[in-house]
N, CA, C and O atoms as a GROMACS GRO file, in nm:
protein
  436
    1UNK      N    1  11.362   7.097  -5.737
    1UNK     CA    2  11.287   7.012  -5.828
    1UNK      C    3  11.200   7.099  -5.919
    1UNK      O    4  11.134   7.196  -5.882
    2UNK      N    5  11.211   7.047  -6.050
    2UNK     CA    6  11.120   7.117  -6.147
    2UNK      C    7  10.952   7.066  -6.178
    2UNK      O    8  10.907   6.961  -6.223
    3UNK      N    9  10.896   7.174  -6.139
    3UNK     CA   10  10.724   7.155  -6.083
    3UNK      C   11  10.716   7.136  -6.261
    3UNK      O   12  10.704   7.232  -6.337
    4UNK      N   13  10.728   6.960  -6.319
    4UNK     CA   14  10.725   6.965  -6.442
    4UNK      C   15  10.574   6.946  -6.485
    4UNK      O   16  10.556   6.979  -6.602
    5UNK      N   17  10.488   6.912  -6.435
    5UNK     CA   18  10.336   6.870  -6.447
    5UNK      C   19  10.286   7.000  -6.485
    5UNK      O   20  10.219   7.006  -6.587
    6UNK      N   21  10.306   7.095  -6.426
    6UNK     CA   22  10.240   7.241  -6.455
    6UNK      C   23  10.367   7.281  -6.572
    6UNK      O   24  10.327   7.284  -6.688
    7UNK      N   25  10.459   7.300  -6.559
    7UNK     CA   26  10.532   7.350  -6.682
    7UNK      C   27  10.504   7.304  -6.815
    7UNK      O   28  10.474   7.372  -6.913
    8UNK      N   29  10.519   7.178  -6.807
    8UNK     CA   30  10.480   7.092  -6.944
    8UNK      C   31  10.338   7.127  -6.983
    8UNK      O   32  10.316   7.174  -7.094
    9UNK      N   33  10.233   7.104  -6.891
    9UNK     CA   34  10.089   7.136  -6.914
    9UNK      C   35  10.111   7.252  -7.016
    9UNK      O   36  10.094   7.245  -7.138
   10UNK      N   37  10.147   7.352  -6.949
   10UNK     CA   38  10.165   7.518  -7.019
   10UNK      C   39  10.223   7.504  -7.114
   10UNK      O   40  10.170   7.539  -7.220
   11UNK      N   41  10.367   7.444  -7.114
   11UNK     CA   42  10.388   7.485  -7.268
   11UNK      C   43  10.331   7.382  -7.375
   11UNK      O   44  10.335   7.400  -7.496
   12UNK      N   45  10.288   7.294  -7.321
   12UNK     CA   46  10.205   7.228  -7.472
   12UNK      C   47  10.076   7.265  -7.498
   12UNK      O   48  10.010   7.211  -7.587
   13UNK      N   49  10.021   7.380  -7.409
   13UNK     CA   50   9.932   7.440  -7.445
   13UNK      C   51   9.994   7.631  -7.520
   13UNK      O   52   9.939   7.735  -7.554
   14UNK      N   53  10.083   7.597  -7.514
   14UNK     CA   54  10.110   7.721  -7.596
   14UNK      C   55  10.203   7.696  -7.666
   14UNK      O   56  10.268   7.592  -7.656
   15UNK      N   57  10.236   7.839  -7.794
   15UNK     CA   58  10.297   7.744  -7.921
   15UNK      C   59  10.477   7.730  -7.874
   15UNK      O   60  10.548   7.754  -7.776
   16UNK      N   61  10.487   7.690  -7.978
   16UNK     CA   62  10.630   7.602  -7.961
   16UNK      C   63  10.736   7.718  -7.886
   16UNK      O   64  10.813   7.684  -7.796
   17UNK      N   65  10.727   7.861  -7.937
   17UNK     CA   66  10.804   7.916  -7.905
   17UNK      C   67  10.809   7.914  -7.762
   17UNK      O   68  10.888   7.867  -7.680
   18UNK      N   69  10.676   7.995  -7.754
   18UNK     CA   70  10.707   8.033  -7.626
   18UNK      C   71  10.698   7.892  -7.520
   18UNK      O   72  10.688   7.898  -7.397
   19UNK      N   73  10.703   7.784  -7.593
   19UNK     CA   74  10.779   7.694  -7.491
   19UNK      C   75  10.916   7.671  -7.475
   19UNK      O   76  10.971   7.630  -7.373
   20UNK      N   77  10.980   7.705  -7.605
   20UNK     CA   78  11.131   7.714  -7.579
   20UNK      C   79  11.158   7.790  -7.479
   20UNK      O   80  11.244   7.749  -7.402
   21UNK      N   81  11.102   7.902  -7.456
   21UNK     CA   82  11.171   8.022  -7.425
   21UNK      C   83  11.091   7.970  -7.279
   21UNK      O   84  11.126   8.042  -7.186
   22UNK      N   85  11.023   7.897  -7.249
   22UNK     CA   86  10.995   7.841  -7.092
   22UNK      C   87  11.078   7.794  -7.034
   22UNK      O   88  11.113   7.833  -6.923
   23UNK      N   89  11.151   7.658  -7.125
   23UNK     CA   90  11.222   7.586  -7.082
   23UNK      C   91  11.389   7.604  -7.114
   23UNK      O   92  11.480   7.535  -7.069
   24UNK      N   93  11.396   7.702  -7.193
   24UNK     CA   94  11.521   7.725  -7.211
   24UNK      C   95  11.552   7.849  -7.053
   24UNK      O   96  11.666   7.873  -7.013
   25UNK      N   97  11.464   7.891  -7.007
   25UNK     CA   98  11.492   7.962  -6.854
   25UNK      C   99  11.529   7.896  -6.786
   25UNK      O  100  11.622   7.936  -6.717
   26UNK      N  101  11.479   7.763  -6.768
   26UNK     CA  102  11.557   7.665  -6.706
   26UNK      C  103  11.639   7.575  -6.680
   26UNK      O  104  11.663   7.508  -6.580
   27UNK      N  105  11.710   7.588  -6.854
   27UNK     CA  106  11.737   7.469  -6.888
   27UNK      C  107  11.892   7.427  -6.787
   27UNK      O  108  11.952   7.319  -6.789
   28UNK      N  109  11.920   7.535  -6.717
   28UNK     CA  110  12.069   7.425  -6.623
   28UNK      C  111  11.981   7.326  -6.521
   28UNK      O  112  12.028   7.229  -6.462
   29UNK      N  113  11.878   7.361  -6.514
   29UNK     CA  114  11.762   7.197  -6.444
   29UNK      C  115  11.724   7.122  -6.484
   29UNK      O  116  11.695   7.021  -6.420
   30UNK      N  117  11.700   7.140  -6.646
   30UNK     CA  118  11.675   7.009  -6.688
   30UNK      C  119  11.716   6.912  -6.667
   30UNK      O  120  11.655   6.833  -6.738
   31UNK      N  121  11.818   6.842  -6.585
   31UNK     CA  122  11.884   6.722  -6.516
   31UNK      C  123  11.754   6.692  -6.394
   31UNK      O  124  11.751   6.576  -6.353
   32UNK      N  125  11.700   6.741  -6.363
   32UNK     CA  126  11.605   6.715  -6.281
   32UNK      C  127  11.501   6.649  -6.330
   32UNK      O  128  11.452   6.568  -6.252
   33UNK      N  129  11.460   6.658  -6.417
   33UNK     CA  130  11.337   6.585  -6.496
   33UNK      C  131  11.379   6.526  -6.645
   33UNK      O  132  11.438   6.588  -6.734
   34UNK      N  133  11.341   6.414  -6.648
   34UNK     CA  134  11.369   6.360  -6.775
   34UNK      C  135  11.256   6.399  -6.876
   34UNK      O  136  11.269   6.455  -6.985
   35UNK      N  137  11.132   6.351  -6.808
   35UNK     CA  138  11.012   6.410  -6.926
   35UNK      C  139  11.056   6.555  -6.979
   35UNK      O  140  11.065   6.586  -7.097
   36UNK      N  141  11.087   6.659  -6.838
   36UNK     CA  142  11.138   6.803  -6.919
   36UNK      C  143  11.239   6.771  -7.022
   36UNK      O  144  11.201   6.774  -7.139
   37UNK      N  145  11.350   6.743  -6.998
   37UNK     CA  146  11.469   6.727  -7.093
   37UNK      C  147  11.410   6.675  -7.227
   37UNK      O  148  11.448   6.744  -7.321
   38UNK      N  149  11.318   6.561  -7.266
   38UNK     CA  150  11.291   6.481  -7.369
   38UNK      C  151  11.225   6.615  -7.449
   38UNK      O  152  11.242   6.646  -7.567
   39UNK      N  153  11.153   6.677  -7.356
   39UNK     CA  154  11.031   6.781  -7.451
   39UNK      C  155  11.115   6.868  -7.494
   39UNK      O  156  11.103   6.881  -7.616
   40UNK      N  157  11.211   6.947  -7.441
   40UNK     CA  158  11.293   7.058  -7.444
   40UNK      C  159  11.394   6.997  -7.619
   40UNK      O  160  11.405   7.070  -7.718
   41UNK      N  161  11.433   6.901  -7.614
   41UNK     CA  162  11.482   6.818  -7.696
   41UNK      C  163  11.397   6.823  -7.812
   41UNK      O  164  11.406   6.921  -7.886
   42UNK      N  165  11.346   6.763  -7.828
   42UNK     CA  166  11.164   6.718  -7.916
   42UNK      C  167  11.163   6.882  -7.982
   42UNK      O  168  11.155   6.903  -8.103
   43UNK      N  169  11.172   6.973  -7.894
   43UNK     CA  170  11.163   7.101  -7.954
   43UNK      C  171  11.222   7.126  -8.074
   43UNK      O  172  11.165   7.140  -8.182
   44UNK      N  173  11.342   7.130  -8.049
   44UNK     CA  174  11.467   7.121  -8.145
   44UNK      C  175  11.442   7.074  -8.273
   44UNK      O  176  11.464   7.128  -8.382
   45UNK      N  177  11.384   6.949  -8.242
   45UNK     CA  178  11.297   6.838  -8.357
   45UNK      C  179  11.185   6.891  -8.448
   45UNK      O  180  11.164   6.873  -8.568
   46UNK      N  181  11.141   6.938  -8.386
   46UNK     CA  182  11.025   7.038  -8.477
   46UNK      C  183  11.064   7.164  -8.530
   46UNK      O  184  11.000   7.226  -8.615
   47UNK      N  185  11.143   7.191  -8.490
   47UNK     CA  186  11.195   7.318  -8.556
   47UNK      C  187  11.325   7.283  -8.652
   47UNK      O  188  11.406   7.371  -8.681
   48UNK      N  189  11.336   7.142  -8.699
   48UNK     CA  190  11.467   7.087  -8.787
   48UNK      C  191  11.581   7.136  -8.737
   48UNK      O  192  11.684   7.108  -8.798
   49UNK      N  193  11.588   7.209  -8.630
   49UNK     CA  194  11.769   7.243  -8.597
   49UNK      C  195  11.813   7.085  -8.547
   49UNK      O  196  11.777   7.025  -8.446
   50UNK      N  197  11.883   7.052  -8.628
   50UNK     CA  198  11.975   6.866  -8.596
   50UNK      C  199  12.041   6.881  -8.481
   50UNK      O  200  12.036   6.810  -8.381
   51UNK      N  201  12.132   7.023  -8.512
   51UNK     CA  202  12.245   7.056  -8.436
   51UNK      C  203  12.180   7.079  -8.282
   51UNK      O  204  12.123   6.991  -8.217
   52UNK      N  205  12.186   7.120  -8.269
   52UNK     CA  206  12.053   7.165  -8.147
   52UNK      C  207  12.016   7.030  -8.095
   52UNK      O  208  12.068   6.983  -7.994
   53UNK      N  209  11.927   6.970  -8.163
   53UNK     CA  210  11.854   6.907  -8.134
   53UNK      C  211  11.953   6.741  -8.105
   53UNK      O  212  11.918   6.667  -8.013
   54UNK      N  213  12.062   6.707  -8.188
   54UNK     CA  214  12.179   6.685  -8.131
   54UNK      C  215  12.230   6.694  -7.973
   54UNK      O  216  12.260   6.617  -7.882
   55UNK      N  217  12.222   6.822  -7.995
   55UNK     CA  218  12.320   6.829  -7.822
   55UNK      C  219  12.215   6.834  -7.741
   55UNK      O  220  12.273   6.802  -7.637
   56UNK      N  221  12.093   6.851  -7.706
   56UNK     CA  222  12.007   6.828  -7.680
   56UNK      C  223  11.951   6.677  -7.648
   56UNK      O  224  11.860   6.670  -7.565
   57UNK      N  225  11.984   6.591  -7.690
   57UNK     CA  226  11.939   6.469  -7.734
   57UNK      C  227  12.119   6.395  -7.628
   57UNK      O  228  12.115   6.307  -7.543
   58UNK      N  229  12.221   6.452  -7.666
   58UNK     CA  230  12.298   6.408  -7.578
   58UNK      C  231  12.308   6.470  -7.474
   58UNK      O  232  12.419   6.451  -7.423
   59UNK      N  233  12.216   6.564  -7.392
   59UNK     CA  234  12.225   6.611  -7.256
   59UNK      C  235  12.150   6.461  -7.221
   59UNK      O  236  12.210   6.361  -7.181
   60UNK      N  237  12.016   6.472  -7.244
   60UNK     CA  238  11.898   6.362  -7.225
   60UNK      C  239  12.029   6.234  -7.216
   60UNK      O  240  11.978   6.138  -7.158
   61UNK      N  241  12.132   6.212  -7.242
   61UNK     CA  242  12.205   6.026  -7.255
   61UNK      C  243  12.236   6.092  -7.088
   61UNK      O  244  12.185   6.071  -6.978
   62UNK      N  245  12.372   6.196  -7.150
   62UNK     CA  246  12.427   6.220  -7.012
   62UNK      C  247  12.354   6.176  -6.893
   62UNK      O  248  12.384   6.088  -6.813
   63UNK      N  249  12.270   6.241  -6.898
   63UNK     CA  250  12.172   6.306  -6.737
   63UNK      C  251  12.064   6.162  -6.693
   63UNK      O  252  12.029   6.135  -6.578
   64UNK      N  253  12.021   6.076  -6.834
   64UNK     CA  254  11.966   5.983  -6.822
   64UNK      C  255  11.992   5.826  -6.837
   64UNK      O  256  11.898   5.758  -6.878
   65UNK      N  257  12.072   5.785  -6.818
   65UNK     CA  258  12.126   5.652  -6.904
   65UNK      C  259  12.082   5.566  -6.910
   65UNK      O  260  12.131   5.477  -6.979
   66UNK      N  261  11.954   5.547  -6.834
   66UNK     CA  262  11.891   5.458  -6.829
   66UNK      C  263  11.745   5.470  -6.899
   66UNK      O  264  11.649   5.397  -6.873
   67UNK      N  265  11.745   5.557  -6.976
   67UNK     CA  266  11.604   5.615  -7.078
   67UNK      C  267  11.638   5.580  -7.216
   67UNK      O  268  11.735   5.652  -7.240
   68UNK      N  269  11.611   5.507  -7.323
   68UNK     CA  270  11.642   5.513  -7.435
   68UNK      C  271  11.609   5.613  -7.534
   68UNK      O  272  11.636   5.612  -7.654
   69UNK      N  273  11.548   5.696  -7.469
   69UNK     CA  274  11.459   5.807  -7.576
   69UNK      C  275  11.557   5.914  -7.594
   69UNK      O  276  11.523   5.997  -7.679
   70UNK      N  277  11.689   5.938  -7.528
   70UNK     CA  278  11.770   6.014  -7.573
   70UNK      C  279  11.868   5.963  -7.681
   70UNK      O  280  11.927   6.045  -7.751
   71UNK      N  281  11.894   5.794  -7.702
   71UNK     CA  282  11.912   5.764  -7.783
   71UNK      C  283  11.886   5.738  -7.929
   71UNK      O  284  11.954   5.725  -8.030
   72UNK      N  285  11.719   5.738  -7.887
   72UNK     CA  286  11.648   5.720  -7.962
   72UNK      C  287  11.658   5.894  -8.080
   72UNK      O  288  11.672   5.885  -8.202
   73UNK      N  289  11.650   5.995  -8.026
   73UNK     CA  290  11.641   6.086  -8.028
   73UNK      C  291  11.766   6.117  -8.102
   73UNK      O  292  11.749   6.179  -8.208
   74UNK      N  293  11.890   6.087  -8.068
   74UNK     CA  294  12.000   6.158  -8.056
   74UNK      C  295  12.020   6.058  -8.234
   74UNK      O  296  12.030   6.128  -8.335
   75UNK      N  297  12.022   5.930  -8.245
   75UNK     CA  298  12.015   5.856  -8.339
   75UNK      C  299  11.904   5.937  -8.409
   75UNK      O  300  11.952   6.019  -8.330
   76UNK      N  301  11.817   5.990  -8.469
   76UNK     CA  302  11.751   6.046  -8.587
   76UNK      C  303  11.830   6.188  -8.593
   76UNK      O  304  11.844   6.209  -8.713
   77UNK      N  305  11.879   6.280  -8.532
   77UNK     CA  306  11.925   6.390  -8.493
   77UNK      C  307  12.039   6.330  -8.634
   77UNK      O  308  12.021   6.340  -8.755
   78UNK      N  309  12.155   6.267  -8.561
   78UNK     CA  310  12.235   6.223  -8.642
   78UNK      C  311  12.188   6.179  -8.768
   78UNK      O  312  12.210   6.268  -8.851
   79UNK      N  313  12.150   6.111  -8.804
   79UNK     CA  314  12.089   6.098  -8.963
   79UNK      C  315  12.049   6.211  -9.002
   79UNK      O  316  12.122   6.253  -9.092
   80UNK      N  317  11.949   6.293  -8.971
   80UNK     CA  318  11.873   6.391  -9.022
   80UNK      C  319  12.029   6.448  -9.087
   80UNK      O  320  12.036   6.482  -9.205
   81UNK      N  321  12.169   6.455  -8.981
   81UNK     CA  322  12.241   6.553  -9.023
   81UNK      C  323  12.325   6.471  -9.152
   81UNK      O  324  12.392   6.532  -9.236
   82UNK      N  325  12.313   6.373  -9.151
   82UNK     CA  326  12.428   6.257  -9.271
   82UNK      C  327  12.501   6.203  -9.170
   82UNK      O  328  12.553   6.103  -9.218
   83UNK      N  329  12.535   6.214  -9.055
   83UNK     CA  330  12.601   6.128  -9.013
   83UNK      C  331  12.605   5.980  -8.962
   83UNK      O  332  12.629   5.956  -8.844
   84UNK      N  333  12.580   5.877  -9.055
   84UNK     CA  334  12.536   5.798  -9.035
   84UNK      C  335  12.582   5.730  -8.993
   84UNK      O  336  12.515   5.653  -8.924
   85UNK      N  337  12.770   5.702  -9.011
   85UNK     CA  338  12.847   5.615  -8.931
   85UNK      C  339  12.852   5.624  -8.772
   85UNK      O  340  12.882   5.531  -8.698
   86UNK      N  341  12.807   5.790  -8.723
   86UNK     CA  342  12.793   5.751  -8.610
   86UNK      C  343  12.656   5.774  -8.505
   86UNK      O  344  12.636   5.788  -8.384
   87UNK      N  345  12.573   5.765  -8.638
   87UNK     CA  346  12.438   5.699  -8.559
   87UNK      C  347  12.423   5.537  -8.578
   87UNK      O  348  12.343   5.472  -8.511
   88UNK      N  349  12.533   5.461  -8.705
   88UNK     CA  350  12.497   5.342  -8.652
   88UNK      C  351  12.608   5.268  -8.537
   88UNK      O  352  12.619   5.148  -8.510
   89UNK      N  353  12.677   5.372  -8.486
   89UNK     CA  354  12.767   5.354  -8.374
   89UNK      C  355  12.629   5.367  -8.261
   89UNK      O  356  12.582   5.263  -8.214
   90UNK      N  357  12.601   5.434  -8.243
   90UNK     CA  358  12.481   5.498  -8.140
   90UNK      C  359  12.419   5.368  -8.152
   90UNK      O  360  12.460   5.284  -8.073
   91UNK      N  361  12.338   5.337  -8.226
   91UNK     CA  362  12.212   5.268  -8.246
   91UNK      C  363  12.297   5.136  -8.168
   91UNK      O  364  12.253   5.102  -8.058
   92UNK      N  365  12.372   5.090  -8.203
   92UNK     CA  366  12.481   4.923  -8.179
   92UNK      C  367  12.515   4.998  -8.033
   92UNK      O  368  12.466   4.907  -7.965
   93UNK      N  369  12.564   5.097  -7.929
   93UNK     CA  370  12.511   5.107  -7.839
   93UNK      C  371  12.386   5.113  -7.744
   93UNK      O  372  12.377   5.051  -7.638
   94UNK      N  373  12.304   5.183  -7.791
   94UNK     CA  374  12.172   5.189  -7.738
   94UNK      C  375  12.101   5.016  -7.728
   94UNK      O  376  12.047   4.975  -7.626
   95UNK      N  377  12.114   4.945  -7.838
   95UNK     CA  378  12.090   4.790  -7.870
   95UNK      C  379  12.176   4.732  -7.750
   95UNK      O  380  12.106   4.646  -7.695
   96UNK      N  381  12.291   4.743  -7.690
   96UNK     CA  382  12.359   4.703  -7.626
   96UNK      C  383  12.267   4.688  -7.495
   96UNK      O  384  12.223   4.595  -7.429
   97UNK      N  385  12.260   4.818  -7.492
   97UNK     CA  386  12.173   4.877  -7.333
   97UNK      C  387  12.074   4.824  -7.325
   97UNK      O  388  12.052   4.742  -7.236
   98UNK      N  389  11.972   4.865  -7.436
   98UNK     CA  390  11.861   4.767  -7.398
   98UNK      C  391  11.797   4.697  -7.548
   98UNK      O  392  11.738   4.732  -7.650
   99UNK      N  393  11.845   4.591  -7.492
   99UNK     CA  394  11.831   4.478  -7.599
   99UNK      C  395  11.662   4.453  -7.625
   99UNK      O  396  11.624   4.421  -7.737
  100UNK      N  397  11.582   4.468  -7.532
  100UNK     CA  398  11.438   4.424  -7.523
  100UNK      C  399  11.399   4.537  -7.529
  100UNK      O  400  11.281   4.530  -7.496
  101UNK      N  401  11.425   4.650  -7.553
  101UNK     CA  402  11.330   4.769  -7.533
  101UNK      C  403  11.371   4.886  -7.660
  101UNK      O  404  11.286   4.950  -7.721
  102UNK      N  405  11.494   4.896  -7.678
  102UNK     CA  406  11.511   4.988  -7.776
  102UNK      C  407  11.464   5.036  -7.932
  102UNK      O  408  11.452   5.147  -7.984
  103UNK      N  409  11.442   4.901  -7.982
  103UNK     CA  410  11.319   4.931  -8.133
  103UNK      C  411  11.233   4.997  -8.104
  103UNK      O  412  11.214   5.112  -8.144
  104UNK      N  413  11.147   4.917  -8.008
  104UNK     CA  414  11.000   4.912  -7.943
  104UNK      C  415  11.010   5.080  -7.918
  104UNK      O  416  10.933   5.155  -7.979
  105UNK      N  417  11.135   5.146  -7.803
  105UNK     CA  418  11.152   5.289  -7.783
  105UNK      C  419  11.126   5.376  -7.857
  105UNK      O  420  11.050   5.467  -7.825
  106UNK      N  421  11.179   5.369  -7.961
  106UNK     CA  422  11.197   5.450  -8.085
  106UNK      C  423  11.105   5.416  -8.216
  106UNK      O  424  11.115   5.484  -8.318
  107UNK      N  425  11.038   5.335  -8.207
  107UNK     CA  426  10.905   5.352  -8.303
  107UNK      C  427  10.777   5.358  -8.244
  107UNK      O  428  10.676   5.381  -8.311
  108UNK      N  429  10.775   5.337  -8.113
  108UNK     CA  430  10.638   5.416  -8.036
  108UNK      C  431  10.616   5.500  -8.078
  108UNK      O  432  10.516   5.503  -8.150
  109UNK      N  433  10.688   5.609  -8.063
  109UNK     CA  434  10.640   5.789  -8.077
  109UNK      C  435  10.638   5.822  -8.175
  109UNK      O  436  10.608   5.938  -8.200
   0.00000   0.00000   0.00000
């Protein structure tokens, strides 16, 4: 199990990099924690890599299917890149999944 309370603490107290380079040491665990996976993801996001932040965003579906924030995630990833036919494929899934929660998901943050 990934001691994510202290990891996360640390790297959002230090800058972006050297949080990649925290969580990218770990990253064949990120299946263990979803909050890790979302942040590790989110990274990607701030640094505009789509692509990245893309496959990133579909580890988070894989590993989580029951979280919309990788959808949520993985749907702006896709736009950011032009692909829009299949973020509005994504989005008409994610809506599927969770009908009561998925807007609400993705315009919180």
């Amino acid at each position: 199990m990934i001691p994510v309370d202290g990891l996360l603490a640390a790297a959002r107290l230090a800058d972006r990099s050297r949080a990649e380079a925290m969580l990218s040491a770990i990253s064949e665990r990120l299946s263990e924690s979803a909050e890790a996976a979302c942040f590790y993801a989110q990274l990607a996001d701030h640094r505009l890599d789509w692509e990245d932040a893309l496959a990133r965003w579909n580890f988070v579906i894989a590993s989580f299917r029951d979280l919309p924030d990788g959808y949520c995630g993985a749907t702006r990833a896709l736009m950011e890149l032009g692909r829009f036919d299949e973020a509005k494929a994504l989005i008409a899934t994610a809506v599927a999944l969770f009908p009561d929660h998925f807007i609400t998901a993705c315009t919180a943050g």
